[in-house]
C-alpha positions in Angstrom: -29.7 -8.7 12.0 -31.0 -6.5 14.8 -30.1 -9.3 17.4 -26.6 -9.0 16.3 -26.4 -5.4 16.0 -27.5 -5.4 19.9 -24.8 -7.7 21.1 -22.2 -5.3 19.6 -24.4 -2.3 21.4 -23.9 -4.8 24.7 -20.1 -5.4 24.2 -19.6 -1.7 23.1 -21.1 -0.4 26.2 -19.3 -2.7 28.6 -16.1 -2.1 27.0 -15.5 -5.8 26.3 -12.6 -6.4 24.9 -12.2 -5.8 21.4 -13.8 -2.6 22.6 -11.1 -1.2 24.5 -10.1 2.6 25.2 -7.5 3.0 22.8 -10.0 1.9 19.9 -11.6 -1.4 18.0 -9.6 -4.0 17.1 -13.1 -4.9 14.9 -15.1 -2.3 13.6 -18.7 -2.6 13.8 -19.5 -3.3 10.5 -16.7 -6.1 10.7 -17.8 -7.4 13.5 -21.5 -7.5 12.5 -20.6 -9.7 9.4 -18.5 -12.1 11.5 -21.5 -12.6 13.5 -23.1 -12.9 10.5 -21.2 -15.7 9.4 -21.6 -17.7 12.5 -25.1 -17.8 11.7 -25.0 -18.7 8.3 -22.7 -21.6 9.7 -19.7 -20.0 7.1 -17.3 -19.6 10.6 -17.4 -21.6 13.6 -17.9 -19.5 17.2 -14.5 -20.8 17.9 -12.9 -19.2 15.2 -15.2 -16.5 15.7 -13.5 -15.9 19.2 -10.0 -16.5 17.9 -10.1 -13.6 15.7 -11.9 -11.2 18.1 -9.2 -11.9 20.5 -6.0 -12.6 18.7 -6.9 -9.7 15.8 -5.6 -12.1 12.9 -6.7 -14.8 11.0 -4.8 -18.7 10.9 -4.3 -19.9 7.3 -3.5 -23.2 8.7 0.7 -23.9 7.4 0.3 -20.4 4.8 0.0 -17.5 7.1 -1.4 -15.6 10.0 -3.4 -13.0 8.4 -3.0 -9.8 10.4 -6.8 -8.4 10.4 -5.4 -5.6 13.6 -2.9 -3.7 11.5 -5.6 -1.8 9.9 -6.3 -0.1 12.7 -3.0 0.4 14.4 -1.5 1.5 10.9 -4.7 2.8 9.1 -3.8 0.2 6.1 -4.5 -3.5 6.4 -1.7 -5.9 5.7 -0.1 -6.6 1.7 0.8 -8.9 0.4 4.2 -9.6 -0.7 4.0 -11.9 -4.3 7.4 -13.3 -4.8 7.8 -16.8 -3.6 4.4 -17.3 -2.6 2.3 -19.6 -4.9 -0.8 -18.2 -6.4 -2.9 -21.0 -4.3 -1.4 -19.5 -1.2 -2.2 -15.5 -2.3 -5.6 -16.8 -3.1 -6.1 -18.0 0.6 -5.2 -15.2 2.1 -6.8 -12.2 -0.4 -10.3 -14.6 1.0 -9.3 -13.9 4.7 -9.1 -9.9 4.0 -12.1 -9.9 2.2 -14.3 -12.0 4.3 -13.4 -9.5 7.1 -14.1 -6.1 5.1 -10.5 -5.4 4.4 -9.1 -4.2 1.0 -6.3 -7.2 -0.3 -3.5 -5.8 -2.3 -0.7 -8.5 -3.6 3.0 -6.7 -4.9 5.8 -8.4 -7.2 3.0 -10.6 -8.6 4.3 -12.4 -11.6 1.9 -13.0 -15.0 1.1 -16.4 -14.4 -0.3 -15.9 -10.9 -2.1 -12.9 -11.7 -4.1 -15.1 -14.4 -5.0 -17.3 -11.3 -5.8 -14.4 -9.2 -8.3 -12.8 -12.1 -9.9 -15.9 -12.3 -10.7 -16.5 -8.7 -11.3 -12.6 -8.3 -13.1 -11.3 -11.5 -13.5 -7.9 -10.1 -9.3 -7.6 -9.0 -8.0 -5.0 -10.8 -4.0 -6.1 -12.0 -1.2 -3.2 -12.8 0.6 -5.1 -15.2 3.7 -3.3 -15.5 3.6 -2.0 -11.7 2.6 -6.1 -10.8 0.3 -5.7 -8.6 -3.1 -7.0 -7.6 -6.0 -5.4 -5.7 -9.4 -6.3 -4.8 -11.2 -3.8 -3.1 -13.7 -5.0 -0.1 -15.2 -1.4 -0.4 -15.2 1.3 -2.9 -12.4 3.8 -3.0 -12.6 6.5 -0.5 -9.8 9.8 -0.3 -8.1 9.7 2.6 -5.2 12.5 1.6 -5.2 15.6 2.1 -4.0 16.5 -1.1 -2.4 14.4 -4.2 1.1 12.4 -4.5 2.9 13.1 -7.2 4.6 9.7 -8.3 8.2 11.6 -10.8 9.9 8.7 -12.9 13.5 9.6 -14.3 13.4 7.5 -17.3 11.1 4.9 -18.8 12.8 1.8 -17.3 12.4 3.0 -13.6 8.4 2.6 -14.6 7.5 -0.8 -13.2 8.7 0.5 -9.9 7.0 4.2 -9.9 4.2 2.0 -11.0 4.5 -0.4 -7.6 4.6 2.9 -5.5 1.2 4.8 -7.4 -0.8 1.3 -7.6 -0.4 1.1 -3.8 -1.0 4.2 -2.9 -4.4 4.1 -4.7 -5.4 1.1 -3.1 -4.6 2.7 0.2 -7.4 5.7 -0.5 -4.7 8.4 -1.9 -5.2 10.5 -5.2 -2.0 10.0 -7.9 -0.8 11.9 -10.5 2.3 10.5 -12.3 5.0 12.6 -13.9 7.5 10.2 -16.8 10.5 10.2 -18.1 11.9 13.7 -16.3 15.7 12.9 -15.4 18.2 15.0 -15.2 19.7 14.4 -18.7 17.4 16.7 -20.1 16.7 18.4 -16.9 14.5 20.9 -18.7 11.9 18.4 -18.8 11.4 18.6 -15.1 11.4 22.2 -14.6 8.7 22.7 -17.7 6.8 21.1 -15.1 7.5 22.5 -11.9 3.8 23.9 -11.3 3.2 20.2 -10.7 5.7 19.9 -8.2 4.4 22.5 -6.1 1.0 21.1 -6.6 2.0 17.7 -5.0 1.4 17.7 -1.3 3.9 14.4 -1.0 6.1 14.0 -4.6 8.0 10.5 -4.8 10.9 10.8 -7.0 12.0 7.1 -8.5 15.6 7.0 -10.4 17.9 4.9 -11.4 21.4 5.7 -12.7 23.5 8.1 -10.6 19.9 9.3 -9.3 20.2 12.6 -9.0 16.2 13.3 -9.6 15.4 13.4 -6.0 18.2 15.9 -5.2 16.8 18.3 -7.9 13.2 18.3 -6.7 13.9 18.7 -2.6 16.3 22.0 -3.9 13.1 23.6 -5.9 10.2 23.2 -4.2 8.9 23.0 -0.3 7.3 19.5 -0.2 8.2 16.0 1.2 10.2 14.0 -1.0 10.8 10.6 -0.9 13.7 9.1 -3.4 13.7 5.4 -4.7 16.4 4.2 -5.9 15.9 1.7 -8.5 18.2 -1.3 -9.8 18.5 0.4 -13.5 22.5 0.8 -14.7 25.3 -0.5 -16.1 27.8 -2.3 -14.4 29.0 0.4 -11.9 25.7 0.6 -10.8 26.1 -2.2 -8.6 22.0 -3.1 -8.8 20.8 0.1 -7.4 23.7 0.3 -4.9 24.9 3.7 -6.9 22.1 5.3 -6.4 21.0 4.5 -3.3 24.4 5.9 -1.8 23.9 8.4 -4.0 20.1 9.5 -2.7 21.7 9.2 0.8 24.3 11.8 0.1 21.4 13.9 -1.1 22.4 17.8 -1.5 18.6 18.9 -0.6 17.5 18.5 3.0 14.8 16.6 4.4 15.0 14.0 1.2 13.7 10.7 2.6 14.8 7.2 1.2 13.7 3.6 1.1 15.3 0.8 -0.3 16.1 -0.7 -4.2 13.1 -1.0 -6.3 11.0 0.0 -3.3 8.0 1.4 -4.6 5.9 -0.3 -2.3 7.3 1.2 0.8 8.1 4.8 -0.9 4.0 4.3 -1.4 3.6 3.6 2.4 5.4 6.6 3.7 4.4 8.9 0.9 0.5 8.4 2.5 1.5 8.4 6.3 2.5 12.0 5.5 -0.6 12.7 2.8 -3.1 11.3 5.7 -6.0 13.6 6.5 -5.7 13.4 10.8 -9.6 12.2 10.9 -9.0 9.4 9.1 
């Protein structure tokens, strides 16, 4: 142990690449249990090299795990669920974890989340949000306040649940707000306290999605619409109210795509980010 811990005092002080000036592509304490696993004979030196100079992991014909991104992003790489079999998650949840990374799987369907809680007994899976995390360390706030995750009606929740899972499993505090459309908009403003308490409020709706609209017009906080897939036939699958978030009345609204939860998540905690972390 304190052999290793001098080599990384060596390459630190020489500025050895991954020790570069614009930061670690391995932290310390990642790098420390690589070299640990050299010398329990779990990773070869060769592979040992290839991450420390490539920054990502090769999951021979599945994937090239991308171990840099959580330090040039803040949050490691997710996993995107559909169409990749539960074998080929499993493999690359093990590459996260072995290097100290959190692994977080999205549009995970029943029968692979089975297969992931049996290979990882400690994952936690959001059933209705379908997702999958396994956390390589305990949770730690990174926000400077909380998101507020605002649902218009009860069968946008499996994507507001996408967007608060992920957010928690990238170090943000959530606070969910249900079934507030505009229908009965006086729903939403008996809770408009909440709004202003939010420091980042994502606003999920469906329909002719005018939720997002509302909450940029009453209070002074980042919003960020997701449009969701819910409607009849005019709809178009979330087309209707994705024009319709774009054509927002409020300024400043912010939009991702259909049934986007995930990537409302993403942008909701760049903006929620303390600047130290």
């Amino acid at each position: 142990m304190a052999r290793h811990r001098a080599v990384i005092d060596v390459l630190c002080a020489c500025r050895i690449p991954p020790f570069v000036e614009h930061g670690p592509i391995v932290e310390r304490d990642e790098l420390l249990r690589l070299l640990e696993q050299v010398a329990r004979g779990g990773t070869s030196p060769e592979a040992a090299v290839r991450a420390l100079a490539d920054g990502y992991a090769d999951v021979p014909g599945v994937a090239r795990v991308d171990l840099d991104r959580v330090h040039r992003r803040g949050i490691p790489e997710v996993v995107f669920g559909e169409r990749k079999s539960a074998a080929q998650v499993e493999s690359i949840f093990r590459h996260l974890l072995e290097h100290g990374q959190d692994a977080l799987v999205t549009r995970l369907d029943d029968d692979k989340a089975r297969a992931l809680k049996a290979a990882f007994p400690q994952g936690e899976h959001n059933a209705l949000g379908r997702t999958f995390l396994c956390r390589a360390r305990p949770f730690r706030d990174v926000g400077r306040g909380h998101v507020l995750v605002v649902c218009a009606g009860t069968s946008d929740l499996p994507v507001a649940e996408e967007a608060a899972a992920t957010l928690d499993a990238m170090g943000h505090r959530v606070q969910r707000l249900v079934d507030v459309g505009v229908a009965g908009v006086h729903r939403l403003m008996a809770e408009r306290a909440r709004l202003d308490d939010a420091e980042v409020i994502i606003a999920v709706a469906g329909m002719e999605a005018a939720l997002p609209s509302v909450i940029g017009g009453l209070c002074a906080r980042p919003v960020i619409g997701v449009p969701t897939s819910v409607g009849y036939g005019a709809a178009f699958g979330g087309v209707a109210a994705l024009l319709a978030m774009l054509n927002a009345c409020s300024s400043g609204v912010t939009v991702v795509n259909i049934d986007n939860g995930f990537g409302a998540a993403f942008a909701a905690a760049l903006y929620n980010r303390r600047k130290e972390d």
